[in-house]
C-alpha positions as CSV (number, residue, x, y, z in Angstrom):
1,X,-17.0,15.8,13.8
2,X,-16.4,19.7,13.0
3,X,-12.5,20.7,12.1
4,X,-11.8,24.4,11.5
5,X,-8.6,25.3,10.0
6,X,-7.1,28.3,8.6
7,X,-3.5,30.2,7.4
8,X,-4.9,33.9,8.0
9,X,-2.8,34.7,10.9
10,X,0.5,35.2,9.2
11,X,0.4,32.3,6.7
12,X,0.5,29.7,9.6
13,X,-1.5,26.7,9.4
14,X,-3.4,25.7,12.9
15,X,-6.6,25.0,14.1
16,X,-9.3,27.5,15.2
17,X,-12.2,27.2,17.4
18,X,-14.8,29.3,15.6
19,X,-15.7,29.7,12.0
20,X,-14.5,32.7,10.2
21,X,-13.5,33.7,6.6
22,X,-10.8,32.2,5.1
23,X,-11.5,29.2,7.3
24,X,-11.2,25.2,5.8
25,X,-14.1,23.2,7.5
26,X,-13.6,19.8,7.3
27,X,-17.0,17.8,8.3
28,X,-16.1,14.1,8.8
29,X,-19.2,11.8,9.0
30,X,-21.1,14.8,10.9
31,X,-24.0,14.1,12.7
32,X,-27.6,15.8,12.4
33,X,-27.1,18.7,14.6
34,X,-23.6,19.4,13.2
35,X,-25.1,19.7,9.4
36,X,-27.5,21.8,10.6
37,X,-25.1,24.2,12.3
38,X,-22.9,24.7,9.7
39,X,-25.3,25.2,7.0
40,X,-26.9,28.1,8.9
41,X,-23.4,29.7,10.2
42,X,-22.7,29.7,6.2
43,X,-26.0,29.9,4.7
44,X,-25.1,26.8,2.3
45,X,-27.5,24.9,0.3
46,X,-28.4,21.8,2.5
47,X,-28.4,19.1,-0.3
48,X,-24.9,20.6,-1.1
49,X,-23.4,18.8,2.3
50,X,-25.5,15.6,2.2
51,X,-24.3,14.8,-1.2
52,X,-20.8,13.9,0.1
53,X,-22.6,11.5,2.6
54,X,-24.4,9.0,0.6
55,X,-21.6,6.5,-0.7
56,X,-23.7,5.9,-4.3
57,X,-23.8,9.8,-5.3
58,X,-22.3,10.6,-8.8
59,X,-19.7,13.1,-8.7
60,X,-20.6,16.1,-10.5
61,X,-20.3,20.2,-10.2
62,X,-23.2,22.2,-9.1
63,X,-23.5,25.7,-8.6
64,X,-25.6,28.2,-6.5
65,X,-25.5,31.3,-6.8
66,X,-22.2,32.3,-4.8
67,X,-21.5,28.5,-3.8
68,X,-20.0,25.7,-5.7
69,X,-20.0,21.9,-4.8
70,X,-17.6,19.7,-6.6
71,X,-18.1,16.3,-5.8
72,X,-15.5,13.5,-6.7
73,X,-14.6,9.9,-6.0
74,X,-11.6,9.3,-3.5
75,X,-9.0,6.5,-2.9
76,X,-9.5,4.3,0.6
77,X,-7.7,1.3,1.5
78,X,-9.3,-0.4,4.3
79,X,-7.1,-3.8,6.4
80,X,-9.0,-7.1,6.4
81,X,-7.6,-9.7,7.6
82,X,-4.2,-10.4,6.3
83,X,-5.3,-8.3,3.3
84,X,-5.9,-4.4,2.7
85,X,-9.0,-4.0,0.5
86,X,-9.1,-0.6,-1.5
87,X,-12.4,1.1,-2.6
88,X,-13.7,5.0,-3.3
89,X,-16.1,6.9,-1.8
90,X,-17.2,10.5,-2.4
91,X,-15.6,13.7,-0.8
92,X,-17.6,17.0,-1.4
93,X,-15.8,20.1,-1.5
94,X,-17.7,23.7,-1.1
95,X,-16.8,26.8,-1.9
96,X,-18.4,29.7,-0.9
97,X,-17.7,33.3,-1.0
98,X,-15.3,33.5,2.3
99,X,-14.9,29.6,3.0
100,X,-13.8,26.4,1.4
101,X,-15.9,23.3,3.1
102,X,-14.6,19.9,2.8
103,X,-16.9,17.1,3.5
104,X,-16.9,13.5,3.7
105,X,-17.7,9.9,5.6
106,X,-14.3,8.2,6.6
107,X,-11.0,10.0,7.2
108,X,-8.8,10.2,4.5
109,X,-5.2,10.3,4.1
110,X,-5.2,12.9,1.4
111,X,-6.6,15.4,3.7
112,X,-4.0,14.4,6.3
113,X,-1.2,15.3,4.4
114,X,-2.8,19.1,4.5
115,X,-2.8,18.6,8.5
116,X,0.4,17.5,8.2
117,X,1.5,20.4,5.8
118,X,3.3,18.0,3.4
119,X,2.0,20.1,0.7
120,X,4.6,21.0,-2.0
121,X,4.9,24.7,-2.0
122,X,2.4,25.1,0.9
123,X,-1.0,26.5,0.7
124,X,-3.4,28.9,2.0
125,X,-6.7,28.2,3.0
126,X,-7.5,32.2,1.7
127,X,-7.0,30.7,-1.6
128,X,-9.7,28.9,-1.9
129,X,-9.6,27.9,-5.9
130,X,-6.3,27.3,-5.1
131,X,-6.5,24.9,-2.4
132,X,-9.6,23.4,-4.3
133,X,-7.0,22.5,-6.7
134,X,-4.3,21.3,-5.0
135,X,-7.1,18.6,-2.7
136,X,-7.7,17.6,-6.5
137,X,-4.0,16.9,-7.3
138,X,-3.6,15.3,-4.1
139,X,-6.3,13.1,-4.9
140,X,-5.4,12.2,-8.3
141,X,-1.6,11.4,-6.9
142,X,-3.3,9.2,-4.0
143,X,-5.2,7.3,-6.6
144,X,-1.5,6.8,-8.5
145,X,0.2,5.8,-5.0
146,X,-2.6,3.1,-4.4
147,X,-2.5,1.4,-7.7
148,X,1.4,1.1,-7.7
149,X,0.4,-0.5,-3.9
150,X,-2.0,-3.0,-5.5
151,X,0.4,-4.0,-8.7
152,X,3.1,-4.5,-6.4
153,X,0.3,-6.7,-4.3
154,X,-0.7,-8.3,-7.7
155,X,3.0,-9.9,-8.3
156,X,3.2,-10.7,-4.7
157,X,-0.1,-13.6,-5.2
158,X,1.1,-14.9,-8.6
159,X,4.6,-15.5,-7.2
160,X,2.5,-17.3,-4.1
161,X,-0.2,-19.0,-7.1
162,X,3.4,-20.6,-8.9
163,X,4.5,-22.1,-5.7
164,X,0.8,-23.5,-4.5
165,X,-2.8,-22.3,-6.1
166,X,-4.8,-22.0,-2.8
167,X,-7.9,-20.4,-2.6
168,X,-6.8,-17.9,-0.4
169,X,-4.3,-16.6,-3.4
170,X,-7.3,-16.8,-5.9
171,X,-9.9,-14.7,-3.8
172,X,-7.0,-12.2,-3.0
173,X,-6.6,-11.9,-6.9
174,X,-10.5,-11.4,-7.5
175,X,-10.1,-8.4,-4.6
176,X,-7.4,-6.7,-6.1
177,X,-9.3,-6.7,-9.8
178,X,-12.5,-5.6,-8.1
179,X,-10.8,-2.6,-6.4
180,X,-9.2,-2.1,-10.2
181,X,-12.7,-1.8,-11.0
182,X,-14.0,0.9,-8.8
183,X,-10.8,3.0,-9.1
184,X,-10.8,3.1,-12.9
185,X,-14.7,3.9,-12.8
186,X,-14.1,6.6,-10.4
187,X,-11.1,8.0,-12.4
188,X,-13.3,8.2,-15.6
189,X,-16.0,10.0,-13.7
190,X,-13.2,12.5,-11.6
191,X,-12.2,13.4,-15.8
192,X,-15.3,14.5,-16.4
193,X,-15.4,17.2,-13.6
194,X,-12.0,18.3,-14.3
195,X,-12.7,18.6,-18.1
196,X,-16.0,20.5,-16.9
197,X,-13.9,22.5,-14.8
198,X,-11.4,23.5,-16.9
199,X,-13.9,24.2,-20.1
200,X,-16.6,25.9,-18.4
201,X,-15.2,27.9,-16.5
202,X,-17.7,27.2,-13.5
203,X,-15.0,28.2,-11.0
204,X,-12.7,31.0,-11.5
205,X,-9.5,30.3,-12.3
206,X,-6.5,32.7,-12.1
207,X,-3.6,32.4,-14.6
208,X,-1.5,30.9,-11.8
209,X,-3.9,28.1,-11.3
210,X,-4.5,27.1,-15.2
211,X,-0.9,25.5,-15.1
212,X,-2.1,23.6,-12.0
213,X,-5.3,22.7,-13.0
214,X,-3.6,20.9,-16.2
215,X,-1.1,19.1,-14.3
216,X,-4.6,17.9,-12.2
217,X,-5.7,16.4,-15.2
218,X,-2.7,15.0,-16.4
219,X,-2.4,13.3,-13.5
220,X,-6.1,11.9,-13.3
221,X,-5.3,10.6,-17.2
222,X,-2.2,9.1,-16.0
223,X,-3.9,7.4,-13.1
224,X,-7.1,5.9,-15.6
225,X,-4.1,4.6,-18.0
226,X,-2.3,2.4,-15.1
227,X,-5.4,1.7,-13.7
228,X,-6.6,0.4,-17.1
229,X,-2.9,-1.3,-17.9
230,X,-3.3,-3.1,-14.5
231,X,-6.2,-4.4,-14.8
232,X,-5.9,-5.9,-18.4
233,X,-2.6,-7.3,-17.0
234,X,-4.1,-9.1,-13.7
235,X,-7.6,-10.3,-16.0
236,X,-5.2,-11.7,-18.2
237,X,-2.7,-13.7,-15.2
238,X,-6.8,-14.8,-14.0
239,X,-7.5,-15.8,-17.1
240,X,-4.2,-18.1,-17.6
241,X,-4.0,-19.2,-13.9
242,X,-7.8,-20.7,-14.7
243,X,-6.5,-22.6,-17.5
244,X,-3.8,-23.7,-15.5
245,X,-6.3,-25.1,-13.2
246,X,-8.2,-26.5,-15.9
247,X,-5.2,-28.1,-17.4
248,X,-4.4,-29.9,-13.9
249,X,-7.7,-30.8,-13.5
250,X,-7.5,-33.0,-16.7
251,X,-4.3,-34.1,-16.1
252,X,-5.2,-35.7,-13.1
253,X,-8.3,-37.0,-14.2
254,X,-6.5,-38.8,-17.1
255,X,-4.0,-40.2,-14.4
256,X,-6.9,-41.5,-12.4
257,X,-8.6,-42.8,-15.0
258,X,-5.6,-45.0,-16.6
259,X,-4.9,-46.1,-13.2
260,X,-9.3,-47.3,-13.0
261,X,-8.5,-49.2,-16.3
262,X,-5.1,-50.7,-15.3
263,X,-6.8,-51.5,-11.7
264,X,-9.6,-53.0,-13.6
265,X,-7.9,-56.1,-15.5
266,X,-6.7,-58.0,-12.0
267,X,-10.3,-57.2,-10.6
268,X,-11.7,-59.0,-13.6
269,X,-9.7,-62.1,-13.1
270,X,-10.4,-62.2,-9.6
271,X,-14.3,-61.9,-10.0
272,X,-14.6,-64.7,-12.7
273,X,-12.0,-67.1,-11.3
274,X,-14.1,-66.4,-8.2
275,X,-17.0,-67.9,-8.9
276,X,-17.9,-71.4,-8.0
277,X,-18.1,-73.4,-12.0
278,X,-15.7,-75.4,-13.4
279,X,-13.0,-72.7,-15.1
280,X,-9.6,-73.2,-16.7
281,X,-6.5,-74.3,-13.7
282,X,-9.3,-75.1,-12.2
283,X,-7.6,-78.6,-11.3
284,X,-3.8,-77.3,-11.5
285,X,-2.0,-76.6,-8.6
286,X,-0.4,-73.5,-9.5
287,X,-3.8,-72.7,-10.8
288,X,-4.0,-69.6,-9.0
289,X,-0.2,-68.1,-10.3
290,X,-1.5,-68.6,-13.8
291,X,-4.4,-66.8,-13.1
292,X,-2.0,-63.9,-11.5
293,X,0.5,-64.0,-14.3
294,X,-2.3,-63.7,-16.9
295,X,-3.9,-60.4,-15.3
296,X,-0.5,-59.0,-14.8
297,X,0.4,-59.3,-18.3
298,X,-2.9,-58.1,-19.1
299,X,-2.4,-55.0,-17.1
300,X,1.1,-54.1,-18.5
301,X,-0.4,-54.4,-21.9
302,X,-3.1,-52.0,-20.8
303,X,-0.4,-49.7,-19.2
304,X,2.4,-49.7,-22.3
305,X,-1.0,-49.0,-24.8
306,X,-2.1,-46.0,-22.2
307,X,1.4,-45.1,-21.8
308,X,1.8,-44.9,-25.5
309,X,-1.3,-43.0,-25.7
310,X,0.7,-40.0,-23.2
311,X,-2.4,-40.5,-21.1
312,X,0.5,-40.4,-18.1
């Protein structure tokens, strides 16, 4: 799907039929034909607009003459089941000489706040280093929004482990590690291109932007500490909530194990007063209460001597 935007008619955002400059094309998951269309309306390098759509590409920066794809990792929380599930996938942003392209496989809430012009100070799609910037801080603060989501998530399953330790808990808490995972790799690899931005120079930056561009990267290195600080935090509850299980485990089995031992005694009795030979109260009428008052003496012996033992 094709979206043309732009904020050349006096400042206003809206949509536009046709592409002209100053334009913001926004290519979501486009099909064959609609690749090929753009890339010969703006001349742009065809490997440029396919990056964004392969879900394994590295981000990076590459430049073409007059064009320049940056090419970074963005937040996406997905619902399954009673559960959200958050991952990243790549977004490509172009920039050519009159247009800023914006390309990527599944919508994205970072981009809607621009529809939605919830955009702190506004912005202008003319601008196009500008804007470039301000999809980067979006991104970053996205990134900070989700992992506040999924440590507030985090508690939520160890308050539900303390009170029962289903499974359901446990694979919840391996899900919100993993997505810890891919965000803090993708964080590390967004640095890189901002660092590469900022040192190289390989898109122009006015003095108005610089102070933006920081703030972009202070953000990003404020996202990879939480995201780092979270996850140590939640491997470490995995870690103890194992050994909890563990330690139940062998607290059980000790119970169960007494309880074989204690169980054993009266089964003993029974199995060799059982048998058909001539054995002690053999003759005596109360014969059989001996017998019974012998294994249950023998068993409380072999219950104090556990007990003693703390093996209940």
């Amino acid at each position: 799907m094709i979206s043309i935007f732009s904020t050349a008619e006096n400042n206003k955002f809206k949509e536009i039929d046709s592409i002209e400059p100053g334009a913001w094309i926004h290519l979501l998951d486009p099909s064959e034909e609609e690749i090929v269309s753009v890339r010969d309306a703006l001349n742009i390098e065809d490997e440029f607009i396919r990056a964004a759509l392969d879900s394994e590409e590295a981000v990076r920066i590459d430049v073409e003459d007059d064009q320049t794809l940056v090419l970074v990792d963005i937040p996406l929380v997905t619902s399954e089941r009673n559960s959200f599930v958050y991952t990243t996938l790549p977004m490509g942003i172009i920039i050519t000489a009159d247009n800023i392209i914006t390309v990527c496989l599944e919508e994205t809430s970072i981009l809607e706040d621009f529809w939605n012009q919830n955009i702190r100070g506004g912005f202008d799609t003319c601008k196009k280093t500008r804007f470039l910037l301000q999809l980067l801080y979006k991104n970053a603060s996205k990134y900070l929004q989700y992992l506040r989501q999924i440590d507030k998530a985090s508690t939520q399953v160890e308050n539900a482990l303390h009170k029962s330790m289903k499974n359901s808990e446990l694979i919840q808490m391996l899900k919100l590690e993993k997505s810890l995972v891919y965000f803090s790799t993708s964080l590390k690899s967004n640095e890189v291109v901002l660092e590469k931005m900022l040192k190289s120079r390989v898109i122009k930056n006015y003095p108005d932007d610089l102070d933006l561009l920081e703030d972009v990267i202070v953000e990003n290195k404020q996202a990879i500490e939480m995201g780092t600080i979270y996850r140590d935090i939640l491997s470490g509850t995995m870690d103890a909530f194992a050994s909890v299980i563990s330690n139940n485990l062998n607290i059980v089995m000790k119970i169960l194990t007494s309880l074989t031992i204690i169980l054993a005694i009266p089964t003993l009795f029974a199995s060799l007063w059982g048998m058909n030979v001539p054995l002690p109260f053999a003759s005596e009428p109360l014969g059989f209460v001996w017998v019974i008052v012998i294994a249950g003496v023998c068993s409380g012996v072999a219950a104090y001597i556990l007990w003693k033992k703390k093996m209940f």
